[in-house]
VOLOTOR-605834 format. One record per residue: residue number from 0; residue in one letter; chain; x, y, z of N, C-alpha, C in turn. Coordinates in steps of 0.05 Angstrom, whole numbers. Layout:
REC num residuo cadena   n.px   n.py   n.pz  ca.px  ca.py  ca.pz   c.px   c.py   c.pz
REC NUM       A      A      X      Y      Z      X      Y      Z      X      Y      Z
...
//
This chain:
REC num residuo cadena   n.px   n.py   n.pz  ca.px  ca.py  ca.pz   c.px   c.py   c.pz
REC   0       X      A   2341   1375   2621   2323   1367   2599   2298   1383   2600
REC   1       X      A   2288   1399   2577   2270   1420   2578   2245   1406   2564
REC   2       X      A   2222   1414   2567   2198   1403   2561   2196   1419   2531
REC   3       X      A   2176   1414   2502   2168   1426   2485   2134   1449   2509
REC   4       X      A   2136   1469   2489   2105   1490   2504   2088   1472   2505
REC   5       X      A   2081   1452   2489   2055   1432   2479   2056   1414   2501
REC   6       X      A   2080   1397   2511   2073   1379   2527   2075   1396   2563
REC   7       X      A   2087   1421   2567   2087   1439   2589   2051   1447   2587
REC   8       X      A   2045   1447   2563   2013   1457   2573   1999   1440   2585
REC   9       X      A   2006   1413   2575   1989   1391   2584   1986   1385   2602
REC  10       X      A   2013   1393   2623   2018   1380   2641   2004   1406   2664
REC  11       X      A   2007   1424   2659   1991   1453   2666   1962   1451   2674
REC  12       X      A   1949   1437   2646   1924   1441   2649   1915   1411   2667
REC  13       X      A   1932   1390   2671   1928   1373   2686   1927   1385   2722
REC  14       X      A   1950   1401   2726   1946   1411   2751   1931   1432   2762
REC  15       X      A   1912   1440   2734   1894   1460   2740   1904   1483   2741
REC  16       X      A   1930   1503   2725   1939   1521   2721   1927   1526   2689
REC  17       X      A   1921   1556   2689   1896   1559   2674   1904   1560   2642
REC  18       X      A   1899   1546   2624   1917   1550   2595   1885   1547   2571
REC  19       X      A   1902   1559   2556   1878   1563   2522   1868   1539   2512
REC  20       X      A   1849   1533   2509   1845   1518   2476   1859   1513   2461
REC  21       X      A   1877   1493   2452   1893   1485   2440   1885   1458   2430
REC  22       X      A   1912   1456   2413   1905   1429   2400   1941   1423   2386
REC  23       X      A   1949   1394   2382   1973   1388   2374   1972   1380   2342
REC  24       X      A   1994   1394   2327   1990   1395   2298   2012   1387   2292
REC  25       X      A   2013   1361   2281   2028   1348   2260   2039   1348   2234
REC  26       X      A   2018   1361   2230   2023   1364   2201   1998   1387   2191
REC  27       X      A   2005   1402   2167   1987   1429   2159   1954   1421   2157
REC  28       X      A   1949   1387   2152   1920   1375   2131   1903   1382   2165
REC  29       X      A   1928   1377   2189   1906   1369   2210   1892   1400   2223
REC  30       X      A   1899   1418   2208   1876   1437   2214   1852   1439   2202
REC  31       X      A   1843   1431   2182   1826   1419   2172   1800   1404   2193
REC  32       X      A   1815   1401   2204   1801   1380   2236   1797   1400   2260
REC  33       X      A   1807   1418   2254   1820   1444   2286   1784   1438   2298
REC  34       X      A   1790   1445   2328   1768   1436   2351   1770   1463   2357
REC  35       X      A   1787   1481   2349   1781   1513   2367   1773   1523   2348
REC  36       X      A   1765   1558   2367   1760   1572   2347   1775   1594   2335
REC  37       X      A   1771   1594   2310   1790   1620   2297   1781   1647   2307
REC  38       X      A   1799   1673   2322   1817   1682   2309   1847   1653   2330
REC  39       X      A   1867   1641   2316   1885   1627   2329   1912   1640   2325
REC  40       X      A   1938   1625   2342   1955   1630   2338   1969   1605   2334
REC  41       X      A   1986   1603   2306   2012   1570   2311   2035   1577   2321
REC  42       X      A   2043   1559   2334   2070   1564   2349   2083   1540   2337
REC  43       X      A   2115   1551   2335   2129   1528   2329   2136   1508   2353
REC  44       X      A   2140   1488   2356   2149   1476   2372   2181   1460   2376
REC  45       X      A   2205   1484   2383   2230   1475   2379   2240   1489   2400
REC  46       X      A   2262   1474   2414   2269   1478   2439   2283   1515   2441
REC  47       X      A   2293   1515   2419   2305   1543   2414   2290   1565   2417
REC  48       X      A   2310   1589   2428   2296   1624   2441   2281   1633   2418
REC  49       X      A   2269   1660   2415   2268   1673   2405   2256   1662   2378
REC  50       X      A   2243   1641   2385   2221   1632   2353   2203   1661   2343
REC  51       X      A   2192   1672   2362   2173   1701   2347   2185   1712   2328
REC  52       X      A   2218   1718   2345   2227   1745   2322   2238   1725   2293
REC  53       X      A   2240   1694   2300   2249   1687   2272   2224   1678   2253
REC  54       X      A   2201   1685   2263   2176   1678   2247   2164   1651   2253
REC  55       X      A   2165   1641   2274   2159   1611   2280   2129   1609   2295
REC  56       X      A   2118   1641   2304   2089   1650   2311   2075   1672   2289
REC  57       X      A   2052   1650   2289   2040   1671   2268   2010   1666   2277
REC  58       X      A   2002   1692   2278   1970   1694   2287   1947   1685   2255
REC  59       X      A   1930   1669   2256   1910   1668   2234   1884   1663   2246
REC  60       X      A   1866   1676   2216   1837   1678   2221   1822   1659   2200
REC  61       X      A   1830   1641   2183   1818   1625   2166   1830   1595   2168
REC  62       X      A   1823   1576   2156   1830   1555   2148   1857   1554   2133
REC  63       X      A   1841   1557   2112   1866   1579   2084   1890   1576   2093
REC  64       X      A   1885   1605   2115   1908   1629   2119   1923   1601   2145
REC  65       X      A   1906   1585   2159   1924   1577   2179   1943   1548   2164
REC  66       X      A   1929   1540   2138   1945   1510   2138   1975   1526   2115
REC  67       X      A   1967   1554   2097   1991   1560   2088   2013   1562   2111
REC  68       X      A   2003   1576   2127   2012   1591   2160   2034   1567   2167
REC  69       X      A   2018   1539   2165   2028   1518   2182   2058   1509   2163
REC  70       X      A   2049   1507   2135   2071   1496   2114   2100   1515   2118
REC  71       X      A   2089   1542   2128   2123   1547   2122   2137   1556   2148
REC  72       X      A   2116   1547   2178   2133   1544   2206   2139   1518   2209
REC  73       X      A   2127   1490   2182   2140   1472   2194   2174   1475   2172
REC  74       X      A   2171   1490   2147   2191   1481   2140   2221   1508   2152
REC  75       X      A   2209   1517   2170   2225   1542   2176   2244   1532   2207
REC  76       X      A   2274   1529   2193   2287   1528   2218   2295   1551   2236
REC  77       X      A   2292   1539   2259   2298   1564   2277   2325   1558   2295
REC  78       X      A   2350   1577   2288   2373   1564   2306   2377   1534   2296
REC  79       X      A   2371   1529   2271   2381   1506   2251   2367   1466   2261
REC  80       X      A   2347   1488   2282   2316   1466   2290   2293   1477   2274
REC  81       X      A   2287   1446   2269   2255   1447   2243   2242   1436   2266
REC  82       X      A   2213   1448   2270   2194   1429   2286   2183   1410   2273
REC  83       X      A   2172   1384   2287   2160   1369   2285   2128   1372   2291
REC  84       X      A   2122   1391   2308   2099   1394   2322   2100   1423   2315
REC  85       X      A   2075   1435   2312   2059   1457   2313   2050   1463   2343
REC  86       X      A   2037   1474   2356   2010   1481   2372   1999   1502   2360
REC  87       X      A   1969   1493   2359   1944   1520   2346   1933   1523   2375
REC  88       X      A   1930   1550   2381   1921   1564   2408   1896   1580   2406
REC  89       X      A   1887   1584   2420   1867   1606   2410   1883   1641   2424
REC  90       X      A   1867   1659   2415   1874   1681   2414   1873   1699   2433
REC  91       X      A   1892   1699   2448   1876   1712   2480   1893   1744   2476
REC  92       X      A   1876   1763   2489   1881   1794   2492   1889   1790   2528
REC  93       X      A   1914   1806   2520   1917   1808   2549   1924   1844   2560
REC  94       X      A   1911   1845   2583   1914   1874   2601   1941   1882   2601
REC  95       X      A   1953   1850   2620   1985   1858   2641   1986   1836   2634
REC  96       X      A   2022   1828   2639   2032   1806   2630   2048   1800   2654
REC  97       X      A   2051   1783   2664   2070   1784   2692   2096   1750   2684
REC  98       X      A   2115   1754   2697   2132   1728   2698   2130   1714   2727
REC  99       X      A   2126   1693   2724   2135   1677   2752   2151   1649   2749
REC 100       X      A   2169   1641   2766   2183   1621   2771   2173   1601   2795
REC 101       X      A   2184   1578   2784   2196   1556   2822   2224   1544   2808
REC 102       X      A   2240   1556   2818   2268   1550   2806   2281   1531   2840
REC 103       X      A   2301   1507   2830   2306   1502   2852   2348   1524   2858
REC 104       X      A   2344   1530   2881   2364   1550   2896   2387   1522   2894
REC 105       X      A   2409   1518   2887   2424   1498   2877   2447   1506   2909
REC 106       X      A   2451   1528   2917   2468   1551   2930   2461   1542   2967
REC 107       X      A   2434   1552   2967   2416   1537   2987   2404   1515   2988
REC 108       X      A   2405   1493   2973   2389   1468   2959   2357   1476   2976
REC 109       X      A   2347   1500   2957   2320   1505   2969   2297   1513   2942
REC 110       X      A   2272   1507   2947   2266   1523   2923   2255   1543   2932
REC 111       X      A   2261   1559   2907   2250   1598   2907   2240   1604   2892
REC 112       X      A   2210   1616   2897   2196   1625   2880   2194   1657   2871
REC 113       X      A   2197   1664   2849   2204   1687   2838   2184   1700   2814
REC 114       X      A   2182   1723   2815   2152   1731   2809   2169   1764   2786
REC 115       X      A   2158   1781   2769   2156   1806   2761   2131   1815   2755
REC 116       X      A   2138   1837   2750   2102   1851   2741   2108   1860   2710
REC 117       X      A   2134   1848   2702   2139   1855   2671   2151   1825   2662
REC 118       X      A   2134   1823   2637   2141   1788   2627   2163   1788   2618
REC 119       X      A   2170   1819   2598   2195   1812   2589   2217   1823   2598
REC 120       X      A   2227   1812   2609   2250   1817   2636   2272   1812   2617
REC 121       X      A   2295   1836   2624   2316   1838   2623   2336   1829   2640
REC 122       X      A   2345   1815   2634   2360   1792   2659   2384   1809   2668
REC 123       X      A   2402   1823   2653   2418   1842   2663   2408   1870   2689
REC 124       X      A   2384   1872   2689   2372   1887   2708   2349   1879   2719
REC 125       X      A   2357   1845   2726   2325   1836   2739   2328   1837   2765
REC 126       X      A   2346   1839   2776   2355   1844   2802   2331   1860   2817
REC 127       X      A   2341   1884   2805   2318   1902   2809   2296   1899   2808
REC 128       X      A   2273   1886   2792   2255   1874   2780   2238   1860   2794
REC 129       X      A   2266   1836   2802   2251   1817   2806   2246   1803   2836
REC 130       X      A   2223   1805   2848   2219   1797   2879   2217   1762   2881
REC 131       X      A   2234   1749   2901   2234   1733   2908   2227   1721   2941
REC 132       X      A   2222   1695   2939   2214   1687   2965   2224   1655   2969
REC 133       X      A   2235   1656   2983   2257   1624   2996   2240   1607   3011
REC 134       X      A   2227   1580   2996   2215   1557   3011   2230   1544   3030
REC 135       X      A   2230   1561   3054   2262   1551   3076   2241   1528   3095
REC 136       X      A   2216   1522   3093   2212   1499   3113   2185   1488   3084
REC 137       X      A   2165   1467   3104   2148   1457   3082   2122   1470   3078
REC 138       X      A   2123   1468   3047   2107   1497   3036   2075   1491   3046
REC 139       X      A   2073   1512   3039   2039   1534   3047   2032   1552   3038
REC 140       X      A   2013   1557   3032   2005   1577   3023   2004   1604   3024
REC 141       X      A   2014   1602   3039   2031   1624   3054   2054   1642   3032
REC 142       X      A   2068   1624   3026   2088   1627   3013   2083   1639   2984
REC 143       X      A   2064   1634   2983   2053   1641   2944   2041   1664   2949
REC 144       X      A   2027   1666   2974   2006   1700   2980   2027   1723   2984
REC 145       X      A   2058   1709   2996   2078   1728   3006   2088   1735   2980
REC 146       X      A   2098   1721   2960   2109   1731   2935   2089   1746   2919
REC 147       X      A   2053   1744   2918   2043   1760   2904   2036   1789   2920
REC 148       X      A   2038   1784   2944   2040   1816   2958   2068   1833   2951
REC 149       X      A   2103   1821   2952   2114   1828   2945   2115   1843   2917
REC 150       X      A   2094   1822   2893   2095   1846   2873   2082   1857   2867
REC 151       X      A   2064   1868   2891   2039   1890   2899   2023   1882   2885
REC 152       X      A   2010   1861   2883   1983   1849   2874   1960   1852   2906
REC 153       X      A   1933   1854   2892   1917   1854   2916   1885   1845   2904
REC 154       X      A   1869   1839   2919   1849   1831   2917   1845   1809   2904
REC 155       X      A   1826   1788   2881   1824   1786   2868   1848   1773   2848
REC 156       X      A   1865   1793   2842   1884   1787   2828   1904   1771   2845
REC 157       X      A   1907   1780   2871   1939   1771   2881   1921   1740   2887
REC 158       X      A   1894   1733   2892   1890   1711   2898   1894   1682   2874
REC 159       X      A   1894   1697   2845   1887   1678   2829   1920   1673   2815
REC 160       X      A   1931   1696   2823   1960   1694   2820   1984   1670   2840
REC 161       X      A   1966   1679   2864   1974   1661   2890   1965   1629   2887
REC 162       X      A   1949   1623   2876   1938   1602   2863   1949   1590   2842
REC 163       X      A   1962   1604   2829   1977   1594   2802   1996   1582   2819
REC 164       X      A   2021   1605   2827   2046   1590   2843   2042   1566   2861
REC 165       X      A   2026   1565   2872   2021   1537   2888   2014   1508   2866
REC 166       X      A   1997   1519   2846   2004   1496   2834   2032   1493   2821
REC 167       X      A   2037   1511   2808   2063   1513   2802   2083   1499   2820
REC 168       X      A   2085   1502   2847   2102   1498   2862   2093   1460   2868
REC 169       X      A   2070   1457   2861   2062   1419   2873   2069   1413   2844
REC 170       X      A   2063   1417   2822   2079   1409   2799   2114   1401   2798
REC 171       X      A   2128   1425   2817   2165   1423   2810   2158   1403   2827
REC 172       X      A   2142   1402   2862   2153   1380   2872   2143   1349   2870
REC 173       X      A   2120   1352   2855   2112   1326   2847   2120   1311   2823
REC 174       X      A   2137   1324   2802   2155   1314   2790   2190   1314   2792
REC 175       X      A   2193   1325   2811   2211   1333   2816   2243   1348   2797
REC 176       X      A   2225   1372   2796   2236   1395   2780   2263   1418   2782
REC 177       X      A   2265   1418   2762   2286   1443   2773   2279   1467   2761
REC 178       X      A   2265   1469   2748   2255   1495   2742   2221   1492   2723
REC 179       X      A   2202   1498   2736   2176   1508   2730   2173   1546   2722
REC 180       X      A   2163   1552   2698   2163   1582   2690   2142   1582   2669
REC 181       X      A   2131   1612   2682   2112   1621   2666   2114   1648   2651
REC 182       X      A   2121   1642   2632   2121   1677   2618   2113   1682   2601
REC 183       X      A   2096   1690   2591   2077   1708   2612   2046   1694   2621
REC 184       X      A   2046   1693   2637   2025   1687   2651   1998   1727   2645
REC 185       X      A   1989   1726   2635   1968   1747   2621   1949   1753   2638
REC 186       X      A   1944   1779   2642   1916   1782   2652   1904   1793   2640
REC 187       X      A   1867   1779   2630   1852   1796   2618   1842   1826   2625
REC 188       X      A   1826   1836   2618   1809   1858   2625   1793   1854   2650
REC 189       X      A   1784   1826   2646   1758   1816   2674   1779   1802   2695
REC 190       X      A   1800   1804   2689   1820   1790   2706   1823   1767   2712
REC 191       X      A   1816   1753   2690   1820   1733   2693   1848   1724   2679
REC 192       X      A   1867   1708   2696   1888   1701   2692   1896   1673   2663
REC 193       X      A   1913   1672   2662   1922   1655   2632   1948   1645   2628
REC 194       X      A   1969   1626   2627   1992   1615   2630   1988   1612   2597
REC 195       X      A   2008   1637   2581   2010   1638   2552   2034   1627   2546
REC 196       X      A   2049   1624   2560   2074   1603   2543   2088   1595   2582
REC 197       X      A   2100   1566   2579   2112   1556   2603   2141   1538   2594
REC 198       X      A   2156   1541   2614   2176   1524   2609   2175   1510   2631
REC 199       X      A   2193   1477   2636   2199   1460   2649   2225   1450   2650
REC 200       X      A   2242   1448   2674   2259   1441   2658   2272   1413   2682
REC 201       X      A   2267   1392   2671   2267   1360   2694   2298   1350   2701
REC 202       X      A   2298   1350   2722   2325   1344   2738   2339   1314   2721
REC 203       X      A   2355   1306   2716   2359   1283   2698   2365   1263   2727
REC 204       X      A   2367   1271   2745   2371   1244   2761   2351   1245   2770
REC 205       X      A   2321   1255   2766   2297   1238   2784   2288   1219   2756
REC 206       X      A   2291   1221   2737   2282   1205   2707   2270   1179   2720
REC 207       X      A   2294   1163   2733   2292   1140   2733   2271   1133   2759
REC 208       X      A   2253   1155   2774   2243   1152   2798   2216   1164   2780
REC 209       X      A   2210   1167   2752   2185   1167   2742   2181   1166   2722
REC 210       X      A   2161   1145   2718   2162   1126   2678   2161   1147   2656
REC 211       X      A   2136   1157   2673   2118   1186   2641   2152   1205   2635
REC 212       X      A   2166   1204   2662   2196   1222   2647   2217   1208   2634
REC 213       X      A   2213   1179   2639   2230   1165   2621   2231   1154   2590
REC 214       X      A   2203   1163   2590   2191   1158   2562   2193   1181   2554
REC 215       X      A   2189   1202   2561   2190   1236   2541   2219   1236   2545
REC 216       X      A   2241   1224   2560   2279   1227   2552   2280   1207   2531
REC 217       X      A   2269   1188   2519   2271   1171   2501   2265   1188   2479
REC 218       X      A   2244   1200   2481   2242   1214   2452   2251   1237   2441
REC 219       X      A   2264   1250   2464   2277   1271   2468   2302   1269   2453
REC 220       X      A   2312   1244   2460   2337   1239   2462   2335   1224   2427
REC 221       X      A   2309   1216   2419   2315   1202   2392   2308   1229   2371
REC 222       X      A   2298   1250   2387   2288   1280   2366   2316   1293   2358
REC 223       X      A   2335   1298   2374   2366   1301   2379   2379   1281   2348
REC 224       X      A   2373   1260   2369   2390   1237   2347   2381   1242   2312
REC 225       X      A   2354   1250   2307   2344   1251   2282   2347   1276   2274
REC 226       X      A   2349   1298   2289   2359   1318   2275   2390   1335   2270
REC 227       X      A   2410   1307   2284   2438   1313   2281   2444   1294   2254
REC 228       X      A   2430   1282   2248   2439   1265   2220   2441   1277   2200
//
């Protein structure tokens, strides 16, 4: 069961993993109300790949330009899903774009944290790509400094990177996850780091071992039901 970007941010910026200005849009009138500032971006909010290339992100600089913006990503299906939810973001420039994971190892029942220095990874040659590191006893910090040395990060950067994964990694195990991801996690010019889109994706047998996940499978499960009718 996979989280929407909107409620993965929330839960992000609750653990102190670093995310934008945002705000949750319902409907096109509630920009009218927007708390950020323009230049923004809306994102659709539907579980389905590849919303950019089907037009479901669109960058705006007005009012205007953002509530037309909003009317035709809510009425635009993507992979034959209409969102319900928007997110308005604000506009971040990024230097480098990097990917990182805490996926749980199903093979080794272990989790492994997995890192690139390119966000958009080609999965047919990530092998190559992509450096990994095996939580084989109980984690430390250790573990997050070893995967950002692996993908030759240093100073500064490998620290705030090493910082991300650790929360990352108390997030999979404090809700008990099977897959936490950040792609791309952005770095500015001043280097300062940014978690620009995240996925979650919640083990269905811990549900019943925590309320806040039994209530987001209820609605999950009634968003399904209302859009197979």
């Amino acid at each position: 069961m996979d989280l929407l970007e909107y409620q993965v941010k929330e839960w992000f910026g609750k653990i102190g993993i670093p995310v934008l200005p945002s705000q949750r849009i319902d409907h096109p009138t509630d920009l009218k109300r927007l708390k950020i500032r323009y230049p923004i971006v809306l994102k659709s909010q539907v579980y389905a790949g590849e919303r950019a290339k089907a037009g479901g992100v669109r960058f705006v600089e007005t009012t205007i330009d953002a509530i037309a913006a909003a009317q035709t990503v809510f009425n635009l299906p993507i992979w034959g899903e209409l969102p319900e939810v928007l997110l308005a973001e604000s506009k971040y420039i990024s230097q480098q774009e990097f990917y990182l994971a805490v996926v749980l190892d199903t093979d080794v029942c272990r989790p492994v944290l997995l890192g690139c220095t390119e966000a958009d990874v080609d999965w047919e040659s990530a092998g190559e790509k992509m450096y990994h590191v095996v939580v084989e006893q109980e984690f430390s910090p250790f573990y997050a400094r070893q995967l950002a040395l692996k993908m030759g990060l240093q100073g500064k950067l490998m620290q705030s990177v090493s910082s991300v994964v650790e929360k990352m990694y108390q997030l999979f195990v404090q809700k008990d996850l099977d897959l936490v991801e950040i792609n791309p996690l952005a770095v500015s010019a001043s280097g300062q780091v940014m978690a620009l889109n995240g996925k979650v994706s919640i083990n269905e047998r811990a549900i019943g071992r925590h309320p806040d996940l039994a209530e987001i499978a209820v609605k999950i499960a009634n968003r399904h039901t209302r859009s197979s009718i």
